[in-house]
C-alpha positions, 0 to 999 in steps of 0.5 A: 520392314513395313512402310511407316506412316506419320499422322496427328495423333492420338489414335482416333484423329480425322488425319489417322482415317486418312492414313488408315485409308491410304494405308489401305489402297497402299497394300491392296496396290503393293501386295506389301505386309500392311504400314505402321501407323505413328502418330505425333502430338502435332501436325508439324511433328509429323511432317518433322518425323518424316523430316528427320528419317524417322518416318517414311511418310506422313499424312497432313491435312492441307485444306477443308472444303469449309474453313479453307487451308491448314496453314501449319502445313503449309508453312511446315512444308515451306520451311523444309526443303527436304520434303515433297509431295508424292500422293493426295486424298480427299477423305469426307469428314462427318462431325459428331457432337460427344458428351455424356448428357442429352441435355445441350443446355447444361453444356457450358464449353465444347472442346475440340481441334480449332478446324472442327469448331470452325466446320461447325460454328454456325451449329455451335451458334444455334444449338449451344449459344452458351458454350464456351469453344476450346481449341486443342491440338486434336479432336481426339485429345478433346475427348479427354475433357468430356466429363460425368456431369455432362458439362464439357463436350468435345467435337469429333469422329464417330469412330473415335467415339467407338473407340474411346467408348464415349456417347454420340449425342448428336451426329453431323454438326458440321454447317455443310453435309458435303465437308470434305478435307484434302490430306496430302502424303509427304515423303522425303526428296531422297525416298525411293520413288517405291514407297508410293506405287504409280497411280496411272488412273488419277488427275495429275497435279503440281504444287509449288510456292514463291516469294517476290522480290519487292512488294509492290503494285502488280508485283503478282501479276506477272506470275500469274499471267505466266500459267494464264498464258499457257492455259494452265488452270490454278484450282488454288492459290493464296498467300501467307506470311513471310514471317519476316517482316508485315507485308510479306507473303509467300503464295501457295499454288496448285496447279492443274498440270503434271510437273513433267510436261513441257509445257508446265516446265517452260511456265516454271523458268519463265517463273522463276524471273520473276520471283524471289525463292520458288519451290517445287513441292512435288507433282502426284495423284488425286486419290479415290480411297475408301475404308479404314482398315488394313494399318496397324498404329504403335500408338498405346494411348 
């Protein structure tokens, strides 16, 4: 059976590329029958197939270079211990302005994925100062709002455009030509390690979250101090709500470290004195991908 990926969908989405260009260096490193592309109405979907055994990965963006985190991710993944995270990519994202005028000034509402309206929002404020933003689930399902009067645009790629045979009328809107966004590919903890193919060649890093026991003055010190005395760099760490009560948070880490030295091990008992909950997410590569051939997607729509 081929290697079967979840993604948001419909077919045309940022996260599809990112699946399609894993999917790629999947079968060029495996020399296995090509994956199946699944897409799903929402990102916590996708991680949910994956979740339940429905799929065998899934491919989540986890932070864009602009507007920062994709917190329905992080969340996601705090919520299901079942999941972890074996492999991640940086995939460049190029935002293309789509409606069926030329004429920007009639162009009363721009649809499009909240992290897209984000990206370009300083493009948007200049050049369509009268637009109404409307977030939707995708930049793909925006694409169903661009009407024949030319009214409604949507923000997307110039690849979904193709592919739903609408016209590009402006290309990278986004308010920084380096826009880049990192998808992380998530499998279940009871996968056999076969479904991703060693990487022996990529930086090695570890994510993780915590809660702390008490919120109080210097209560985040002390982890951190733990990786700073080891000389562990964190090339990212924030917090999110508990979802339990104000003033809680969870912190999200990662670290620039493989979870199998021993070095991150003794960082990882210390810390757990220290902290309420702690998980490990998983230790993985970095991907360098490129293309986005070589899946097939069971998608219709």
């Amino acid at each position: 059976m081929p290697l079967s990926i979840a993604h948001l969908g419909p077919t045309g989405t940022y996260a599809e590329q990112a699946a399609l260009a894993y999917a790629a260096w999947y079968t060029q490193h495996t020399q296995q029958t090509a994956p199946i592309l699944c897409p799903c109405p929402s990102i916590a979907q996708a991680l949910q197939s994956t979740a339940s055994g429905d799929t065998q990965l899934s491919v989540s963006p986890v932070e864009n270079s602009i507007e920062g985190s994709v917190s329905v991710t992080l969340d996601t993944l705090w919520q299901l211990d079942i999941l972890q995270i074996c492999q991640a990519l940086v995939l460049p994202i190029e935002h293309v302005l789509i409606a069926k005028t030329q004429n920007l000034q009639i162009i009363q509402a721009v649809y499009s994925h909240p992290q897209p309206l984000g990206q370009c929002q300083a493009w948007l404020k200049t050049m369509l100062p009268q637009a109404t933003l409307v977030p939707v689930n995708s930049t793909t399902e925006a694409l169903k709002y661009v009407d024949e009067d030319g009214a409604i645009a949507a923000i997307a790629s110039e690849r979904a455009a193709q592919l739903y045979q609408l016209p590009v009328i402006q290309r990278s809107i986004q308010d920084h030509p380096d826009n880049c966004t990192r998808f992380w590919i998530v499998s279940r903890r009871d996968t056999p390690g076969l479904i991703s193919p060693p990487v022996t060649d990529a930086p090695i890093y570890t994510s993780l979250a915590f809660s702390l026991p008490a919120n109080v003055p210097g209560a985040l010190l002390q982890p951190l101090k733990i990786f700073n005395d080891r000389h562990i760099n964190l090339s990212r760490i924030e917090s999110r709500p508990s979802k339990r009560s104000l003033g809680e948070y969870v912190f999200f880490v990662d670290a620039e470290a493989d979870l199998e030295t021993t070095f991150l091990q003794s960082a990882l008992d210390e810390l757990q004195t220290h902290t309420e909950v702690l998980k490990v997410f998983g230790r993985y590569p970095l991907l360098q991908v490129a293309g986005v051939s070589g899946a097939k997607s069971n998608s219709t729509r």
